[in-house]
ZAGU-580788 format. One record per residue (C-alpha): y negated, x, z. Coordinates in steps of 0.25 Angstrom, whole numbers. Layout:
REM ZAGU-580788
+-------+-------+-------+
!     v !     u !     w !
+-------+-------+-------+
!     Y !     X !     Z !
...
+-------+-------+-------+
//
This chain:
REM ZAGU-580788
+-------+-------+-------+
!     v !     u !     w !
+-------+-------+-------+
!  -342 !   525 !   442 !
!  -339 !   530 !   430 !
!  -328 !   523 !   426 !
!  -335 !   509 !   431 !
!  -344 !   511 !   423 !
!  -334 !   516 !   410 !
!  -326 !   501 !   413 !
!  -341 !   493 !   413 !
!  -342 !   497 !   400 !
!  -329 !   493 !   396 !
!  -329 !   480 !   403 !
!  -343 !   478 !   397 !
!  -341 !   484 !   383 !
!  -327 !   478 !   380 !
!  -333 !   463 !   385 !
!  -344 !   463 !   376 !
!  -337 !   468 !   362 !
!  -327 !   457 !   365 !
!  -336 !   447 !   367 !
!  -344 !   451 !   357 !
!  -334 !   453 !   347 !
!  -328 !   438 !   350 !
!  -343 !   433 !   348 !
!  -342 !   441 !   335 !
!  -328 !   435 !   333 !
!  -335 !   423 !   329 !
!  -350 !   425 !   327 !
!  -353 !   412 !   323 !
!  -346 !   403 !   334 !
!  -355 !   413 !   344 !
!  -369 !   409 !   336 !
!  -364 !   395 !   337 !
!  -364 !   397 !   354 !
!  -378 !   404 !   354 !
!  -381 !   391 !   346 !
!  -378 !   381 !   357 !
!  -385 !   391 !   367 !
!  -398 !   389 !   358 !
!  -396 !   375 !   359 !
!  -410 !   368 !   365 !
!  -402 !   361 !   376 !
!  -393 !   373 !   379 !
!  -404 !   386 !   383 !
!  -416 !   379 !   379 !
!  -426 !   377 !   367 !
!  -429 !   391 !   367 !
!  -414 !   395 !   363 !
!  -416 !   388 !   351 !
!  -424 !   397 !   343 !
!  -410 !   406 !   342 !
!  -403 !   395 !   337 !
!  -406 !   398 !   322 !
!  -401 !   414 !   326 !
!  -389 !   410 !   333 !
!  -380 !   419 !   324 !
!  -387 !   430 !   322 !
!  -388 !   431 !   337 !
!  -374 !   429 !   339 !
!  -372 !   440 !   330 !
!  -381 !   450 !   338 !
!  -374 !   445 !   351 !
!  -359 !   448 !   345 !
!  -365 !   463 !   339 !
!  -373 !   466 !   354 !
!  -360 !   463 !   361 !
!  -350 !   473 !   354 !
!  -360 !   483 !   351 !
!  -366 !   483 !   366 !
!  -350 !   482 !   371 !
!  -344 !   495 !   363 !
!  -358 !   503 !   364 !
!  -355 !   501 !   379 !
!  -342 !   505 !   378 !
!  -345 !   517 !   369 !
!  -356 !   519 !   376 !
!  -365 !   522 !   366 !
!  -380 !   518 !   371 !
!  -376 !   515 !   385 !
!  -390 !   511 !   392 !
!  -393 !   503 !   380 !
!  -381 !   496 !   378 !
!  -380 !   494 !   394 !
!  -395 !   489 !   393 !
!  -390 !   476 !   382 !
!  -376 !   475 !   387 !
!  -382 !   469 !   400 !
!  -395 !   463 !   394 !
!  -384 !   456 !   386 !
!  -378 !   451 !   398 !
!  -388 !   446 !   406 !
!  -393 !   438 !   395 !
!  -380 !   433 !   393 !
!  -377 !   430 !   408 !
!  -391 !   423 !   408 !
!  -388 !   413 !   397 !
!  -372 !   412 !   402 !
!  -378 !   408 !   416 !
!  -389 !   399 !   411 !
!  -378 !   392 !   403 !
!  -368 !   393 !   415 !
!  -379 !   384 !   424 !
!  -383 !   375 !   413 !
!  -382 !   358 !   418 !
!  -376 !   350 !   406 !
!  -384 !   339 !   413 !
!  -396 !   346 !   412 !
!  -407 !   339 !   402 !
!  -415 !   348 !   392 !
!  -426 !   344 !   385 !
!  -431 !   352 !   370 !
!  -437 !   350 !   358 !
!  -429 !   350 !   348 !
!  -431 !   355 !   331 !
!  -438 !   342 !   328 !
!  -447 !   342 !   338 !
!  -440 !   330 !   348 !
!  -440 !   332 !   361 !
!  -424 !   332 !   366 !
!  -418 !   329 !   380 !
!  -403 !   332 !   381 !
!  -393 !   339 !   390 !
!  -392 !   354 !   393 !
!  -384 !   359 !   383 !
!  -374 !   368 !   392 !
!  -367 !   380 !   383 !
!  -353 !   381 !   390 !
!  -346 !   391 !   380 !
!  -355 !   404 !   383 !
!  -348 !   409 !   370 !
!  -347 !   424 !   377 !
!  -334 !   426 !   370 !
!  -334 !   416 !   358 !
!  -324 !   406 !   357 !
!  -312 !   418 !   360 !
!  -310 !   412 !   374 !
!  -310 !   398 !   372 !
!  -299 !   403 !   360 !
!  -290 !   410 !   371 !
!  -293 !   407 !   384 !
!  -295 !   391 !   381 !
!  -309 !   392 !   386 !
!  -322 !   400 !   385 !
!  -332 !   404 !   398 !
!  -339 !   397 !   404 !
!  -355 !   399 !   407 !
!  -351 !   404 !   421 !
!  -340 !   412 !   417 !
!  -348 !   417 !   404 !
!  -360 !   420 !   416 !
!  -349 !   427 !   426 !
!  -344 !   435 !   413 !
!  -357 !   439 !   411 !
!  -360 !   445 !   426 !
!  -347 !   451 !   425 !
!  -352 !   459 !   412 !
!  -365 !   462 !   420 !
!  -359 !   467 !   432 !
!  -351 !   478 !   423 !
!  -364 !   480 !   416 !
!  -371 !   485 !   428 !
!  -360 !   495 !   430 !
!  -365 !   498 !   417 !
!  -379 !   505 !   423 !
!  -372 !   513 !   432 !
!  -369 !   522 !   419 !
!  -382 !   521 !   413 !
!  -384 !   537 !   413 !
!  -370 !   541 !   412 !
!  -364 !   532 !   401 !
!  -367 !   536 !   386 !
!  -359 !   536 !   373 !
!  -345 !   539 !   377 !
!  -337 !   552 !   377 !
!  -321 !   553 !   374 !
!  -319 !   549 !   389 !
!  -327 !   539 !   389 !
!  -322 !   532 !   376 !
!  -308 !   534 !   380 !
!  -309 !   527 !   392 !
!  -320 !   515 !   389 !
!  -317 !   513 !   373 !
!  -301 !   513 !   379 !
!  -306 !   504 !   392 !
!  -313 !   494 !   382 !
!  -300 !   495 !   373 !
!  -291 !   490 !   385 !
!  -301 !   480 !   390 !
!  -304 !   475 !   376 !
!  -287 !   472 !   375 !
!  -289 !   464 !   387 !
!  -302 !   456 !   384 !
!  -301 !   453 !   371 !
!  -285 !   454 !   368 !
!  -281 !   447 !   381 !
!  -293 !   438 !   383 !
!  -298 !   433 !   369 !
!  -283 !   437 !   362 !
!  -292 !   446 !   351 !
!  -289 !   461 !   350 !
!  -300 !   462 !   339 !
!  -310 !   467 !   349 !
!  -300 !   478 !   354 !
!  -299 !   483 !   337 !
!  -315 !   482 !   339 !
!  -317 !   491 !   351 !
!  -308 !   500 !   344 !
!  -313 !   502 !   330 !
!  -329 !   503 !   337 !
!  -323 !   513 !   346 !
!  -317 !   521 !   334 !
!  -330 !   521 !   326 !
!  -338 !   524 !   339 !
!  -330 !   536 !   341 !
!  -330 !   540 !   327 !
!  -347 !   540 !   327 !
!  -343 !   549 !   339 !
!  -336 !   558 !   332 !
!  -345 !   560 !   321 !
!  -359 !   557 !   323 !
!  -364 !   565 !   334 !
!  -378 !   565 !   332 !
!  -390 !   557 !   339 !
!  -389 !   542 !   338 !
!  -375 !   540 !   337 !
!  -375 !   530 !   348 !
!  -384 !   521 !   340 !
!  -372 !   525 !   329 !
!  -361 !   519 !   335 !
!  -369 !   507 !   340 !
!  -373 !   503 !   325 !
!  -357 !   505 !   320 !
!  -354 !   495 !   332 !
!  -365 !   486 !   327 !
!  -360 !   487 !   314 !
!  -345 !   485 !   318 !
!  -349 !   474 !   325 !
!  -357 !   466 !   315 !
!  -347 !   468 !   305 !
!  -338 !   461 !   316 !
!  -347 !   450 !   315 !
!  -352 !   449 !   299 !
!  -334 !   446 !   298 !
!  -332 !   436 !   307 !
!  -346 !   429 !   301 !
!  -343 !   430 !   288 !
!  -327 !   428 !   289 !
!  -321 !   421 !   301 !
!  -318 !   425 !   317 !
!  -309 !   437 !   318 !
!  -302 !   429 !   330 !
!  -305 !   415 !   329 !
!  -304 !   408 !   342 !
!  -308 !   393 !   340 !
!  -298 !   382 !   340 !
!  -299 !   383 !   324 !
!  -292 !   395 !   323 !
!  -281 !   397 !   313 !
!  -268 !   394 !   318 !
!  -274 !   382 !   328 !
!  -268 !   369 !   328 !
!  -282 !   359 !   327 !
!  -276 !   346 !   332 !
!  -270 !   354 !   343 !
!  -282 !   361 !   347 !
!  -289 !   347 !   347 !
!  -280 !   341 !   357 !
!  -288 !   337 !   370 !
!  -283 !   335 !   385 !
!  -278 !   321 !   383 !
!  -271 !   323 !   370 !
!  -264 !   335 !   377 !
!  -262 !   326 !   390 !
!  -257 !   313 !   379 !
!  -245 !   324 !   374 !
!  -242 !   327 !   388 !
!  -241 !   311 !   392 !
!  -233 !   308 !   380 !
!  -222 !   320 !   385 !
!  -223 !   317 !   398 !
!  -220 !   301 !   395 !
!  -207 !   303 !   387 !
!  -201 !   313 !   396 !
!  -204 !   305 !   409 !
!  -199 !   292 !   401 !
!  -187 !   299 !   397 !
!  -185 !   304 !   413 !
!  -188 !   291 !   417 !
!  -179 !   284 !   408 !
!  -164 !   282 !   417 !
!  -175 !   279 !   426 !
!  -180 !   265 !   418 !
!  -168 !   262 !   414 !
!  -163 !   261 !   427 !
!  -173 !   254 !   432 !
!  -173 !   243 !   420 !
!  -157 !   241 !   423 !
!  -160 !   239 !   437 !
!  -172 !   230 !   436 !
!  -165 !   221 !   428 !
!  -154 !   220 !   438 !
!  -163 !   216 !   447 !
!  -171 !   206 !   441 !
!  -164 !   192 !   445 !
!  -168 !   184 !   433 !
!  -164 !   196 !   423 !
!  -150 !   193 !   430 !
!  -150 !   179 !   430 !
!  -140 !   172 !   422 !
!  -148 !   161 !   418 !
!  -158 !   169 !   413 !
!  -158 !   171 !   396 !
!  -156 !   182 !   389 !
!  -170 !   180 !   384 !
!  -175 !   180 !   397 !
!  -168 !   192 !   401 !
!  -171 !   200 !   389 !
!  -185 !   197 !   394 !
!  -184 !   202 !   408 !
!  -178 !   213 !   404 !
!  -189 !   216 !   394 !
!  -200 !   213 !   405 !
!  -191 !   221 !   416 !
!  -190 !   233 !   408 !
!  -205 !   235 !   404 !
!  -210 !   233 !   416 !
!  -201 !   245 !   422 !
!  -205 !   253 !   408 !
!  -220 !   250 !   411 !
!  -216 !   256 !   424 !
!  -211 !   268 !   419 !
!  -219 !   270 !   410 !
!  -232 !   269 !   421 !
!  -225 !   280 !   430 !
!  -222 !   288 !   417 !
!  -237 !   288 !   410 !
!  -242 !   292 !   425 !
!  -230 !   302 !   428 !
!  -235 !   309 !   411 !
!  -249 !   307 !   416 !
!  -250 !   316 !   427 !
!  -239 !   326 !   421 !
!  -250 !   328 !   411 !
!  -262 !   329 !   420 !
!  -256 !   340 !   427 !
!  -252 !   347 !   414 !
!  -264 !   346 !   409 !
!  -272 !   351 !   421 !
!  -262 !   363 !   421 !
!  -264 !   367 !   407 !
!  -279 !   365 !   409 !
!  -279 !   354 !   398 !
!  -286 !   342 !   407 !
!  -298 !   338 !   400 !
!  -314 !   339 !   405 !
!  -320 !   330 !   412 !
!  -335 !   326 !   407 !
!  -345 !   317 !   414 !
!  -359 !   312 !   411 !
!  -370 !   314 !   421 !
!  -375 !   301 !   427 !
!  -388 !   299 !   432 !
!  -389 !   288 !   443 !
!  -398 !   282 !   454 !
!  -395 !   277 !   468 !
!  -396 !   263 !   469 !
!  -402 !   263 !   485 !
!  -410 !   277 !   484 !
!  -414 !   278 !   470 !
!  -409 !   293 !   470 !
!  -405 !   298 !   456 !
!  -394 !   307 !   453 !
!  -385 !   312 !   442 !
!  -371 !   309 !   444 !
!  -358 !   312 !   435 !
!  -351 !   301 !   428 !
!  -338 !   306 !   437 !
!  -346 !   302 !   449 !
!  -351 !   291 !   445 !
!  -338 !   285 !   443 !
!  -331 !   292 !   454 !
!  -341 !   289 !   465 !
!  -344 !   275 !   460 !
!  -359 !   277 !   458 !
!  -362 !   266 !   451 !
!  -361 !   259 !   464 !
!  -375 !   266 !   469 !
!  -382 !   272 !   456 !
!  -386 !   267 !   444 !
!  -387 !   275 !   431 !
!  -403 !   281 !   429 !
!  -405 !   284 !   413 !
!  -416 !   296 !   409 !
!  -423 !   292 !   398 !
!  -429 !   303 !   389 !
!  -440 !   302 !   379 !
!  -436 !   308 !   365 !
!  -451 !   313 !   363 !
!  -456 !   320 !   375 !
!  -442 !   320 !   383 !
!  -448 !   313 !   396 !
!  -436 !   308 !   404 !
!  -438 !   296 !   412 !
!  -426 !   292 !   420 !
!  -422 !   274 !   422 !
!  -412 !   268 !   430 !
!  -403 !   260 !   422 !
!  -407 !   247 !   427 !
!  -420 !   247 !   423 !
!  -416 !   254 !   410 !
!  -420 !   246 !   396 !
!  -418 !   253 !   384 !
!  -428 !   248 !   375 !
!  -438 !   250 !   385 !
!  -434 !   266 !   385 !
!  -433 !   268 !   371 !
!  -448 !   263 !   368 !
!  -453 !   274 !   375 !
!  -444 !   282 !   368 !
!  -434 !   286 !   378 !
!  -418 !   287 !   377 !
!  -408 !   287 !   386 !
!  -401 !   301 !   392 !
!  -387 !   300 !   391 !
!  -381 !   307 !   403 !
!  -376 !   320 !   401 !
!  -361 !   322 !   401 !
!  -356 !   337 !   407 !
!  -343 !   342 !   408 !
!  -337 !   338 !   422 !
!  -325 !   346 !   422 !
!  -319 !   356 !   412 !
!  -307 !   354 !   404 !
!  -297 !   355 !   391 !
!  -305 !   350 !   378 !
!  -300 !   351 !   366 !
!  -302 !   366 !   358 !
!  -305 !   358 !   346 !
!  -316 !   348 !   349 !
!  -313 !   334 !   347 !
!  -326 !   333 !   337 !
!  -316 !   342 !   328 !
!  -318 !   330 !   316 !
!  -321 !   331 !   299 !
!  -326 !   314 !   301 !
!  -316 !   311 !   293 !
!  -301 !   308 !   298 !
!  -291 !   311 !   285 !
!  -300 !   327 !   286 !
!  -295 !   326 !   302 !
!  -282 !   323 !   301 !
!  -280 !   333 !   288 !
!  -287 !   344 !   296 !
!  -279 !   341 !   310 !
!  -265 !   335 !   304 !
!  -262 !   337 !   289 !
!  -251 !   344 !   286 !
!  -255 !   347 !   273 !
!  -266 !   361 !   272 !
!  -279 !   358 !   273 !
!  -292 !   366 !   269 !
!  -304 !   363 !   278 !
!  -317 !   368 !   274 !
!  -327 !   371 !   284 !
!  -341 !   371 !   279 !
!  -351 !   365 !   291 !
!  -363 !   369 !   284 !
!  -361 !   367 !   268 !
!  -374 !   374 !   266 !
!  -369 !   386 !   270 !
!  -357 !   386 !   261 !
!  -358 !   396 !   249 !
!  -356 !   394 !   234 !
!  -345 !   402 !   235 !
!  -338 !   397 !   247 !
!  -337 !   383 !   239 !
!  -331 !   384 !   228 !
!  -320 !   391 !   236 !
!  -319 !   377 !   244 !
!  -320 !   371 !   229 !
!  -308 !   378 !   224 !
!  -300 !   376 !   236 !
!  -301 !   362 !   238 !
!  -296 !   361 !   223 !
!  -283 !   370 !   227 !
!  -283 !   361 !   238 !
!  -281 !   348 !   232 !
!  -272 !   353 !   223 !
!  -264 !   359 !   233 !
!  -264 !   345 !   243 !
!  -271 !   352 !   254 !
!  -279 !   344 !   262 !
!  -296 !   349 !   259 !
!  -308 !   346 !   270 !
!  -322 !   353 !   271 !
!  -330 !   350 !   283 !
!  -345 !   351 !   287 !
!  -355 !   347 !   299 !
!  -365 !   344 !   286 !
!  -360 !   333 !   279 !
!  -371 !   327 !   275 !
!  -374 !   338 !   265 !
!  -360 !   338 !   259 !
!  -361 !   329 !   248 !
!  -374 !   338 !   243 !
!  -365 !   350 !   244 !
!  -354 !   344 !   236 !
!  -364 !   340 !   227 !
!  -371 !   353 !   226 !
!  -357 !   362 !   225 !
!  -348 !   352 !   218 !
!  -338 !   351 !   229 !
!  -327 !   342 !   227 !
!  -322 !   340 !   243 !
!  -326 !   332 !   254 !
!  -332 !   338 !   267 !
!  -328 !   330 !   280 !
!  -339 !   333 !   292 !
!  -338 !   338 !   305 !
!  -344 !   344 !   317 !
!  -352 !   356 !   314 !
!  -348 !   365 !   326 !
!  -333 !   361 !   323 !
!  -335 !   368 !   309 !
!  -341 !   378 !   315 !
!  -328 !   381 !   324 !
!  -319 !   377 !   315 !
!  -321 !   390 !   305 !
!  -334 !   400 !   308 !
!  -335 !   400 !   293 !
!  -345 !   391 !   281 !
!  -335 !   386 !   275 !
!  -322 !   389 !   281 !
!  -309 !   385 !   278 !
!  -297 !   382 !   286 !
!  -283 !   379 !   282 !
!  -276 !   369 !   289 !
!  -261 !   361 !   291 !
!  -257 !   353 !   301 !
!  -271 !   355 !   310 !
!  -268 !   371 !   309 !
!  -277 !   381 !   304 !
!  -272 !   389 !   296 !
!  -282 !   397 !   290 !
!  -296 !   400 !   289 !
!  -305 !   403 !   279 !
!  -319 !   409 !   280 !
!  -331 !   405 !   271 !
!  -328 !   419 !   261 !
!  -312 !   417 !   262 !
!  -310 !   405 !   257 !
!  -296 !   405 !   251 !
!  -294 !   402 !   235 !
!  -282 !   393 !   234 !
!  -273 !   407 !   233 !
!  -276 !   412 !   245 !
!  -275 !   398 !   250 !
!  -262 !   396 !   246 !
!  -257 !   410 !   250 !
!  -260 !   407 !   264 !
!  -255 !   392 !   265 !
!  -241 !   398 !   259 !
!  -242 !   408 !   273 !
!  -244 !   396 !   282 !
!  -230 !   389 !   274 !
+-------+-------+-------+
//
């Protein structure tokens, strides 16, 4: 019992500094997850009031999570740490679950901040976010609500273990330590090395171990659990006031130096196109004896072709016509033979492409009965042959919902009374590849896209998607490397999601460049930093500055003559 007990607390321990050290990892991208939580159409109107708080939770979450894991594994303030460890849990089990079970096609109804009464689709959170974006960045994917929920359980299960020690286990003596802090060690290798490919969370563990010990050694008096309790919160806090105030330690987005932007943004048909176009030349070129063959021998067989009567010009004809129509053959069985060839390559490297549908809402014709039917159906099942489509109508005031069949529909009529149509909900029918940089990755602006993605030449992009909260300081940085820039050749972009304050901010700070405009939560991925900078060539990134290292044309310089 004992020793079940000693490897709960390592399972349990090692899990949350992990997870709360890769939440901690990137601080920010974890607030911007509680954000779509708070979302009105995601938990509810309540929510909401957390919204404006969303980092300053994140950052008590990330804190909680390593200081409750290593006070478990030290096991200072056991009943305590027990106690939040599986409140923790069960709060996080219930909103995993409450997300696991949620219908896309549901339709929620709120008030939003001006007062107008909204109808829309359940807003259905699929990344729980438990471990950032670290397995989406090495396992390809992230949980999902029910794996996160079954994650969750798992914990719990350990946690009641947990109780079993609830008058034996205190702070740890030397066999204790030796066996959990090295357990944890060994796990943590595992967990976070193998899993997540980080090995910072194993230097964690060890350094906290090492001043846990030391507070051991020399502070002996009364209190000195709630000692090495404020040095984790202290450690940990300082883990996070870095990664804030510089960039990620480990940076697991798509944007992460060394990737490769246009061939992250390749989708399944892009990748299936390659495959094609491969497949086509090498079965052409297998093929080829083959057409040849079959050219000769149709001309041989072809009376008028051999007729001496017939003209040259005639014959060049034939021969022309006889030869396509064998190559139009070929060139049928080849596109089909490539097709397939890449289907099934596709399908075994998991590269096949999601299926989506829209959610069709249809009466029967003879029994009047109404159902909600997938547009896969629909096609599939030939539905149209006994339903018609029923639209719901929603009035934007008061959000009544009145439902019409479509042959007694008129639009004027409908919009009189203030009411508008409800487009039917699309849902995700079938999982698949999608692209790890979105499709909406776009500066409006194609000459900045094709620098960004193709140019060969370095290019410096700023990253600024909120220009307010850009320091004085910060700028004429920007200022004086965009003059290094241009006197240098390289290529110059700033981006913001608030371009219709840029030219007031040009105005204001006397800035000489241009800002191109893009998605604000693209930004946001891009660089955890306002401003950031990236370095670019050829679609790579090669280097990323945050908003209190941005490089003077020196160090610029220094690192572009690395990269040569």
């Amino acid at each position: 019992m004992k020793y079940l007990i000693y490897i709960a607390r390592i399972v349990v321990g090692s899990v949350f500094v992990v997870s709360g050290l890769i939440k901690s990892n990137d601080v920010l991208g974890f607030s911007y997850k509680l954000e779509e939580y708070f979302e009105p159409a995601a938990l509810g109107s309540f929510w909401t009031i957390f919204e404006p708080i969303a980092l300053p939770l994140a950052i008590l979450v990330c804190v909680a999570e390593v200081v409750l894991g290593l006070s478990l594994l030290f096991g200072t303030r056991y009943k305590l740490t027990v106690v939040l460890i599986t409140a923790f849990l069960v709060f996080f089990g219930f909103l995993t679950y409450y997300t696991a079970q949620c219908n896309p096609l549901e339709m929620v109804t709120y008030v939003n901040e001006s007062g107008e009464t909204i109808t829309t689709a359940r807003q259905c959170v699929l990344d729980c976010g438990c471990f950032g974006d670290a397995l989406k960045g090495s396992l390809g994917r992230s949980l999902t609500p029910w794996e996160s929920f079954q994650k969750d359980m798992f914990l719990l299960f350990f946690t009641l273990i947990l109780f079993l020690g609830w008058k034996s286990q205190k702070i740890n003596n030397e066999p204790r330590d030796k066996f959990i802090i090295i357990g944890s060690l060994l796990f943590t290798v595992f967990f976070a090395g193998y899993v997540f490919g980080w090995w910072m969370p194993l230097s964690f563990i060890a350094i906290a171990s090492l001043l846990y010990i030391i507070i051991k050694w020399f502070y002996v008096s009364k209190g000195r659990e709630w000692v090495i309790i404020a040095m984790l919160v202290a450690i940990s806090s300082a883990f996070i006031w870095y990664t804030l105030t510089y960039l990620p330690v480990k940076d697991y987005r798509p944007y992460a130096i060394g990737n490769n932007l246009p061939e992250l943004m390749k989708s399944s048909d892009d990748y299936k196109e390659e495959i094609m176009e491969f497949e086509k030349a090498r079965l052409l070129n297998s093929y080829s004896i083959f057409i040849e063959k079959e050219k000769v021998a149709a001309l041989k067989a072809d009376s008028v072709y051999n007729n001496p009567l017939t003209s040259d010009t005639v014959k060049l004809i034939l021969k022309t016509q006889i030869e396509e129509q064998i190559g139009y053959k070929y060139e049928d069985l080849i596109y089909a033979k490539a097709d397939s060839i890449a289907f099934d390559s596709l399908k075994r490297a998991n590269l096949l492409p999601p299926v989506y549908a829209s959610m069709f809402y249809l009466q029967n014709k003879k029994t009047g009965e109404r159902k909600n039917f997938s547009s896969t159906d629909y096609s599939k099942l030939k539905l149209w042959e006994n339903w018609g489509f029923v639209y719901v109508m929603v009035n934007k005031e008061t959000g009544e919902r009145e439902e019409v069949e479509k042959k007694n529909f008129d639009e004027e009529e409908w919009t009189k009374k203030g009411f508008v149509k409800q487009n039917p909900p699309t849902f995700l029918e079938k999982s698949g590849y999608e692209p790890k940089i979105p499709l909406d990755f776009d500066f409006n602006d194609e000459s900045v896209n094709q620098d960004v993605l193709h140019s060969e030449e370095y290019t410096l992009l700023v990253i600024s998607w909120d220009m307010n909260m850009t320091n004085v300081k910060a700028i004429e940085k920007l200022k004086k490397l965009y003059a290094h820039a241009k006197e240098k050749g390289y290529n110059f972009y700033a981006a913001t999601s608030r371009d219709y304050l840029v030219e007031d901010f040009k105005k204001q700070y006397d800035i000489p460049f241009e800002f191109a405009s893009a998605d604000e939560k693209i930004l946001k991925t891009i660089v955890r930093s306002n401003p950031g900078v990236l370095l670019l060539k050829g679609g790579t990134i090669y280097k990323k500055w945050d908003k209190h290292r941005i490089p003077n044309p020196k160090k610029l310089e220094r690192k572009i003559s690395k990269i040569k």
